[in-house]
N, C-alpha and C positions, 0 to 999 in steps of 0.2 A: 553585333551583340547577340544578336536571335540565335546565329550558328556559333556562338561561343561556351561551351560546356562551363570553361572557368568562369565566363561573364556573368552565365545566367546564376551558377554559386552563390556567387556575390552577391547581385541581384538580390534572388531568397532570402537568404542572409543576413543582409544588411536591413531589408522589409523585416524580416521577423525580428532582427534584435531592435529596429526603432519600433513598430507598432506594439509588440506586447506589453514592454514595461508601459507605454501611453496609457494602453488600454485595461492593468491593473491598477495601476495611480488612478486611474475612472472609477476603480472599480468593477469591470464591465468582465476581467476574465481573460485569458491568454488565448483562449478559444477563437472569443471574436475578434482578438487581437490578429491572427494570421488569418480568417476570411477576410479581413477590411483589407489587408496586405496582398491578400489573392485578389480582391474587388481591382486593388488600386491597379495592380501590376498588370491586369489579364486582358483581353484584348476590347473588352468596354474601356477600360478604365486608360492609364498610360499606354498600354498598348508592349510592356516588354517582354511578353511574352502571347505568341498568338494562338498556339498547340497546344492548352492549356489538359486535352486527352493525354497524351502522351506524358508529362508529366503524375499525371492523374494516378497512369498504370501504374507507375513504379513507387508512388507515394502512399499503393494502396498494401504497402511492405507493413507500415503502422499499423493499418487493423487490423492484419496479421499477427503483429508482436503483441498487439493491444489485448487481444482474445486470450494467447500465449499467458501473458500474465494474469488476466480474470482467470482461467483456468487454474492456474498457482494456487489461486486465491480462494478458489472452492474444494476444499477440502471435502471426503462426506461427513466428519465432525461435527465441520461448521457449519453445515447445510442442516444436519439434524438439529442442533443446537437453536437454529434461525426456519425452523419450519411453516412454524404456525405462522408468523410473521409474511414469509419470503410465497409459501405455495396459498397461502390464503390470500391476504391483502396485495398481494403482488399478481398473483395470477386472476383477480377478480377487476383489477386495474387494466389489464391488458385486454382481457378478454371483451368488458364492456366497452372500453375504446376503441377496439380493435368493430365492434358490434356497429357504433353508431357510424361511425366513422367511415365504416365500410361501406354501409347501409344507403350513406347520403352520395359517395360515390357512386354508386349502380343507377341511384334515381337522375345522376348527371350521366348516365349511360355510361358507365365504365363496366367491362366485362367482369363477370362475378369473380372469374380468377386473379382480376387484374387486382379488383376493390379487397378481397383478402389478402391479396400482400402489402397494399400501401396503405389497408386500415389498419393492419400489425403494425405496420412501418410508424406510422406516424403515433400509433397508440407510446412508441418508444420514445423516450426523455434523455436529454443530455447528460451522461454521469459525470463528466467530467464540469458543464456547468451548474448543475445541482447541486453538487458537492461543493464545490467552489465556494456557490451562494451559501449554502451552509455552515461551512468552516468562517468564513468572512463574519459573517454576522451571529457567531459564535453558539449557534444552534444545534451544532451534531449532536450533542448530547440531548439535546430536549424531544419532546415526546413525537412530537411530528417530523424532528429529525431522526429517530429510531428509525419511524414509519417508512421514510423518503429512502433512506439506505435499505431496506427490505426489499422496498417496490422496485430500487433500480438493479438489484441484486438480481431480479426475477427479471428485467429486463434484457437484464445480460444473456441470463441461461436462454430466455426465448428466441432473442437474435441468432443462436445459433442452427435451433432447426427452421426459422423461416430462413435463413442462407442457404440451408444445405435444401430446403423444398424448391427454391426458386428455379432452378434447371429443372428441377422431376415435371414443374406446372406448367415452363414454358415447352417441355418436349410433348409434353399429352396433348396442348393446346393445336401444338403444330402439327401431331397425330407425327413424330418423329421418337417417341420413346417406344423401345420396347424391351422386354422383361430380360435378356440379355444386359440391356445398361441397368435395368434394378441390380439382375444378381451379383454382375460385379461392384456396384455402390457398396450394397448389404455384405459382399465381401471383402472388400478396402476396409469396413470401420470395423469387422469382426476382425482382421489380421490387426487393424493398430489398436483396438480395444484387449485384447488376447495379448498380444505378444510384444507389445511396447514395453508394459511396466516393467518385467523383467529385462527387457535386451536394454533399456536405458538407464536404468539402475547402474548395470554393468558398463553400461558404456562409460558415464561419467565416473564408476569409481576409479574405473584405468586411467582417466583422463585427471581425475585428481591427485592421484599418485605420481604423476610426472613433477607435480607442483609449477606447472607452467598457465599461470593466469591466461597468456594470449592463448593458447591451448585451448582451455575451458571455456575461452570469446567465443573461439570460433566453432568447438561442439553444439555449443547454446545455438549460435545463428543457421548452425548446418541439420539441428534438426528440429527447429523452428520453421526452417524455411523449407527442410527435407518434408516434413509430413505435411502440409502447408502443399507440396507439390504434388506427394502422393495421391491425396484425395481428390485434387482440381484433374490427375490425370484420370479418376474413375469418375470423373463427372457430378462433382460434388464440389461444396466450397471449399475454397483453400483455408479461409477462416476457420470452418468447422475441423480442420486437421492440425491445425496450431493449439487451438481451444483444448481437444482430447488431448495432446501432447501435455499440454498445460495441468489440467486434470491428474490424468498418469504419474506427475511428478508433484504432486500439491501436498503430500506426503512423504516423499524421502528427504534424506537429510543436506539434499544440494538444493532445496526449494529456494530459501533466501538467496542463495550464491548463485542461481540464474534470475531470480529477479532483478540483483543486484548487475547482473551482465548484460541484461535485455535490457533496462530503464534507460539509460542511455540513449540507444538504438529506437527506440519506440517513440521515446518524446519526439527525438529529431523526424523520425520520418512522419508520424502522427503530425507534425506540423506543418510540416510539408503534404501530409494529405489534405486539411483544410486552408493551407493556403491555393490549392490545387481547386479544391470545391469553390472556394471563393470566387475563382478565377472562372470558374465555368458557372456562377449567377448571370442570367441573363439581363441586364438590365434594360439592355431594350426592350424585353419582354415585360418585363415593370413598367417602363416608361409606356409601352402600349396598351398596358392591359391594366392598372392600376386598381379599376376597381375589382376586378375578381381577383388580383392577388389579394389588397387588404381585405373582400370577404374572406377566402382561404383562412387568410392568418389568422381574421375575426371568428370564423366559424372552430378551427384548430384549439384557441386559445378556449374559448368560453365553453365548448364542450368536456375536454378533457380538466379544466377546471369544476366546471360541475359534478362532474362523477369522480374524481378525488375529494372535495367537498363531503362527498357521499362516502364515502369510500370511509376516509376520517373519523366523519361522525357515527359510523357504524364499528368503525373499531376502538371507540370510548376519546378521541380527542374532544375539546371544548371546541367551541366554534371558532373561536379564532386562531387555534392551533391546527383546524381544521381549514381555514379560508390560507394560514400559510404553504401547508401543503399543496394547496393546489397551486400555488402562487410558486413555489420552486419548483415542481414538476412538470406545469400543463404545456411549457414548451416544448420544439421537437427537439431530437438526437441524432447527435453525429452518426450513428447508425442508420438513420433515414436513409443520410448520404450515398453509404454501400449499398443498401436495398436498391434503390431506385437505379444504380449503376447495373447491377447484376437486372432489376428486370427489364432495364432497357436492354441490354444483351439478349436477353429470355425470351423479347420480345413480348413481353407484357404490358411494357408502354411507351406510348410513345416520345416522339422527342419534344415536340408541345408541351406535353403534359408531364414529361422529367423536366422540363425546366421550371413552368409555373412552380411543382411541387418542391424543388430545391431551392427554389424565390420564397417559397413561405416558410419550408422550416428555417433554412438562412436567417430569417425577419423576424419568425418568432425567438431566436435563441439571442440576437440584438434587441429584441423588446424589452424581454424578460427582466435583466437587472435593471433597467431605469422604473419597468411598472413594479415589480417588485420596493423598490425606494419609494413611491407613489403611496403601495397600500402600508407599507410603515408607516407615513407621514398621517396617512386616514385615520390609520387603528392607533397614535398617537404615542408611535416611538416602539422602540424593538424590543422595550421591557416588557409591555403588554403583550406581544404575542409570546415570551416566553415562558414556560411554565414551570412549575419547580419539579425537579426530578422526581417521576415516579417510583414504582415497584419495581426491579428488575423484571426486564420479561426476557422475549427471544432474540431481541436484537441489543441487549445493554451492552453498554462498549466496557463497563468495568468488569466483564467477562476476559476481556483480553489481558496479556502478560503485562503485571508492572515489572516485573526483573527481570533483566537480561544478566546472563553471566558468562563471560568471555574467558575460552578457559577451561577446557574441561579434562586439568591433569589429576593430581589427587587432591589438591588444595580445591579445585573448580566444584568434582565429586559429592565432595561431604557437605557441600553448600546446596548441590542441588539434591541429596537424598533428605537433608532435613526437608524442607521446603517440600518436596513429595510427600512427607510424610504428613505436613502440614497442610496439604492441600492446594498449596500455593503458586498457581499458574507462572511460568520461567518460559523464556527464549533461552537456551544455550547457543555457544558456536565457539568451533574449532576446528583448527585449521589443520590437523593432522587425520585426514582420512580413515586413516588403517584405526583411530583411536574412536571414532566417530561409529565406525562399522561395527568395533566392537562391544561397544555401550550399547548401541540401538539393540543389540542382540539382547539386552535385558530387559529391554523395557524403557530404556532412557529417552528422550524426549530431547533432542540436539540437531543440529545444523551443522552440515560442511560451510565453513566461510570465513575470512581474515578480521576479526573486529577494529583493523586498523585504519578498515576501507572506508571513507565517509556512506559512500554507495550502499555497503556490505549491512552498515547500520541503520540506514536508513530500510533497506529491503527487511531489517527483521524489527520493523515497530519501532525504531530509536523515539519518536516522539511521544507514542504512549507510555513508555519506562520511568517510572520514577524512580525505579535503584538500580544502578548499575553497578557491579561486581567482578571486577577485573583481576585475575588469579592467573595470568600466564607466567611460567616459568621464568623467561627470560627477560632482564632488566629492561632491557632495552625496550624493548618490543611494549612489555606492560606501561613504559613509559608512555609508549607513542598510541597505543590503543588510548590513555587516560587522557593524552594533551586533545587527541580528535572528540571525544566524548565531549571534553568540557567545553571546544569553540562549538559543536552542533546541540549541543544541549547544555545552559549552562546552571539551567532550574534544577537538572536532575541529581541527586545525591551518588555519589561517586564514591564506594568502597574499595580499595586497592589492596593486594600481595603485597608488601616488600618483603627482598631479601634482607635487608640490614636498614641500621641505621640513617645512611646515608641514603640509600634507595627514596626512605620514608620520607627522608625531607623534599626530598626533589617530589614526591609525588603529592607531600605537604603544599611544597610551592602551584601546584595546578586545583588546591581548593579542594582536593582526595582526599580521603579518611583513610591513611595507611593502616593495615596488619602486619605486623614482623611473623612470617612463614612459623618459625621455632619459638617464640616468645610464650605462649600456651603452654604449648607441651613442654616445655622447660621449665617452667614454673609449678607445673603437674607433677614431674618428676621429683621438683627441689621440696616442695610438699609431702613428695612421701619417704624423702630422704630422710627429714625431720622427724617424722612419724617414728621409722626405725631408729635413729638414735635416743627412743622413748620421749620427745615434745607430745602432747595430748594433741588430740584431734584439731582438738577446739582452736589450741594454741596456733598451732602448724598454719591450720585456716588463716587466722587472723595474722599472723606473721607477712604468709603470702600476698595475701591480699594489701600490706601494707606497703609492701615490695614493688606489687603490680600498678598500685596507684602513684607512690614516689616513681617509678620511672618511666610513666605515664609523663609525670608535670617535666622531666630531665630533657623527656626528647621533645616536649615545647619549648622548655627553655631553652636548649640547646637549636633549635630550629632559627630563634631570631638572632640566631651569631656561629650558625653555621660554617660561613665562609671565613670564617679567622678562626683557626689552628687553634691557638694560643689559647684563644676566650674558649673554646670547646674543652681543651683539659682541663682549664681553673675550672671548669664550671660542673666536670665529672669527679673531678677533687671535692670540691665544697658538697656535691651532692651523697658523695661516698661519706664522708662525716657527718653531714644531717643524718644519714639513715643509721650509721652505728647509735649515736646517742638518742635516736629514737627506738633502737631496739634497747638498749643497756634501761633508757626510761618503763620501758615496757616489761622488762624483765625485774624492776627493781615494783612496779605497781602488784606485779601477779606474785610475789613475795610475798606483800604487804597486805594483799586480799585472803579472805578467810576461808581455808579448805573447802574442798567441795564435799557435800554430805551424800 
């Protein structure tokens, strides 16, 4: 089984699809779901896998893709937008922790270079179970969960230049750097900083005009993993050239449609890099050293809980909005993980002390949800730490798009120039490239991307949307975009195109709020028809509108006997009679009424 590539598949596999869902039914997080799977599998534990490095290498593709997409995701917008929030409370987080943290490691004799990358290291927080903890227990929205998204925001961006410092600190230490490997460093990220945005722009828009989805896979993974190689070859991290990639593309209009291409890719390998971490927890190191792991953990936890405490109440929380803060953040971050991988390479630490310290964050990121459940139960249920929504500030999530609009031919258009003109924040996407390229040229504000992709919608906010607005030309297609919407969202209000009648109902049938394409402007027309054959203003108005509401109630009536022929013409018969004798009454009333003076 050892030297079996398919065995060991399997193996992974079959660990990751039993422990995760276990270990979100716990509660506990998918996170720790694959370390316990790494723990069980790796050579402490069952023992099926012994080369738990080597796995390691190729599973460190996730934090690769993982940077790739945070990079997506920082736009300069939304950076400005989240400033005060992200470079204050977020860089005053890291910095003090990174301070004490540091500080206690020198006094345990660790070299000052070593104590500055592992007090950063550790000063960082798990986004992926921060977040978790948060959404779970329904908190993103509240004040400390604004707070907690800022600070991990800031933790992202800082992970990137402690990766790319970590080879600069271990070559000065070894007295093996010299200003030869700077210049080419500082000239690897001026060529992909300079001359990325454009050569990639162009790249995927060739690549989207073939209309070839596996195309588009494999551009994403080629220069995800192309600039990812670039920069490892000028002696920098691989992460830090996926992250810029990221970056570079966080604004054009293929952004969703490579997040949507990468998320895939990133889960699976990301899980496979913590089943891989897992696997390389030493446990005999635990089992022999027990009590300086649990201080580690003790000393990790109740430090960086204090100075987020601090941290809170300095930036206007109440106190127990302030003790939650600290309570989702003070453990460490998968990022740890890479750190300490890279400065064992760097030779900045050793292999003792990479193990204890991947034994405590390990233990703190396991602690965390059960103490977390603990200090609920203390502060007496998760109402009281919640607080009622503030002031919008720099991190309000109702800054983000309620409307997506799928669709951006002429019908898609005039829904998003109102809406502009209204002020009113939109996702567009559209799958015609050349049509995509052209709008952006005005000013428009759209996505390259198929809304029929579960993926596709998911990468562009589908769960923030409240209205969704489906206007694609073709029947079909609008169909299958409206059925996916309703199975992944079924809260959200669902506007539709039809082209006719029958369209309407089929899209009736999915809990849509159909538009007939010409129905408006038909009735626009038939209003000024009236007009010219001398009907008054006033008259025409109210005619129309008596028109637009009878055939309003037609095509619900008509909806619950759709499928029988028959009952559909009695039923366009008897409503063609209703509406004459309600005009002949209407005409025989404005007779009877007294001229207008």
């Amino acid at each position: 089984m050892h030297s079996g590539v398919l065995e060991l598949a399997l193996v992974l596999l079959l660990a990751a699809v039993i422990a995760v869902p276990v270990f979100r039914r716990l509660g506990f997080g998918a996170v720790l779901g694959y370390l316990a799977a790494g723990v069980v599998l790796g050579p402490d534990g069952l023992g099926f896998v012994q080369d738990a490095d080597r796995i390691l290498g190729a599973a460190e593709i996730g934090v690769v893709m993982l940077l790739f997409v945070i990079g997506l995701e920082l736009s300069p917008s939304r950076l400005k937008v989240m400033r005060r929030s992200v470079f204050g409370a977020g860089a005053l987080q890291v910095a003090t922790c990174a301070l004490v943290l540091g500080g206690l490691l020198m006094l345990d004799h660790f070299h000052w270079k070593s104590a500055l990358v592992v007090g950063v290291a550790l000063a960082l927080s798990s986004t992926a179970v921060g977040l978790q903890l948060l959404s779970e227990h329904k908190a993103l929205n509240s004040d400390h969960g604004r707070l907690a998204f800022a600070i991990l925001l800031f933790q992202d961006l800082i992970a990137i230049p402690l990766l790319a410092a970590i080879p600069l600190l271990g070559g000065a230490r070894n007295q093996t750097l010299h200003w030869q490997d700077v210049a080419v460093a500082i000239g690897a990220l001026a060529l992909v900083i300079l001359c990325g945005r454009p050569l990639l722009r162009r790249v995927f828009a060739m690549v989207a005009r073939t209309r070839s989805p596996e195309m588009f896979t494999a551009t994403a993974l080629l220069v995800v993993l192309g600039t990812a190689w670039f920069l490892q070859e000028a002696g920098l991290s691989p992460s830090l050239g996926a992250f810029l990639a990221g970056v570079l593309l966080s604004d054009s209009e293929f952004r969703h449609e490579l997040e949507a291409q990468i998320e895939p890719f990133k889960g699976l390998f990301l899980g496979l890099f913590f089943i891989a971490v897992g696997m390389g927890i030493d446990l005999d190191r635990i089992a022999a050293e027990p009590g300086m792991i649990a201080a580690g953990v003790g000393i990790l936890l109740l430090v960086k809980f204090g100075l987020l405490y601090a941290i809170g109440r300095v930036a206007g929380l109440a106190s127990r909005q302030a003790m939650m803060l600290g309570s989702v953040l003070w453990l460490g971050g998968e990022f740890a993980f890479v750190v300490f991988n890279e400065a064992q390479r760097a030779l900045l630490l050793g292999s003792a002390n990479h193990d204890r310290l991947v034994a405590i964050v390990g233990l703190s990121m396991g602690l965390t949800p059960l103490l977390l459940i603990a200090l609920l139960r203390l502060m007496g249920g998760e109402h009281a730490a919640r607080a009622e929504p503030g002031p919008a500030d720099e991190v309000n999530p109702d800054l983000r798009p309620k409307v997506l609009i799928a669709g951006m031919g002429r019908f898609g258009q005039v829904v998003a120039r109102l809406l502009t003109a209204q002020k009113v924040p939109f996702v567009a996407l559209e799958v015609n490239p050349d049509t995509v390229a052209d709008l952006r040229r005005f000013g428009n504000q759209l996505y390259y991307g198929d809304p029929t992709r579960p993926e596709m919608l998911r990468a562009a906010g589908g769960a923030e949307i409240a209205v969704f607005v489906v206007t694609m030309d073709d029947p079909e297609i609008n169909l299958r975009a409206t059925r996916m919407i309703r199975r992944l969202y079924p809260e959200a209000r669902v506007l539709a195109r039809a082209r006719n009648r029958q369209h309407a109902w089929r899209l009736m049938d999915m809990g849509a709020e159909p538009f007939r394409e010409v129905f408006g402007t038909s009735l626009e027309l038939s209003e000024q028809v009236l007009r010219l054959l001398g009907v008054s203003d006033e008259t025409a108005r109210r005619r129309v509108q008596r028109f637009r509401e009878h055939d309003e109630k037609l095509l619900r009536d008509q909806y619950l006997v759709y499928d029988d022929e028959a009952a559909v013409i009695q039923t366009s018969r008897d409503a063609r009679n209703d509406l004459m004798h309600l005009f002949e009454a209407d005409a025989g009333s404005e007779k009877d009424a007294p001229p207008e003076r």
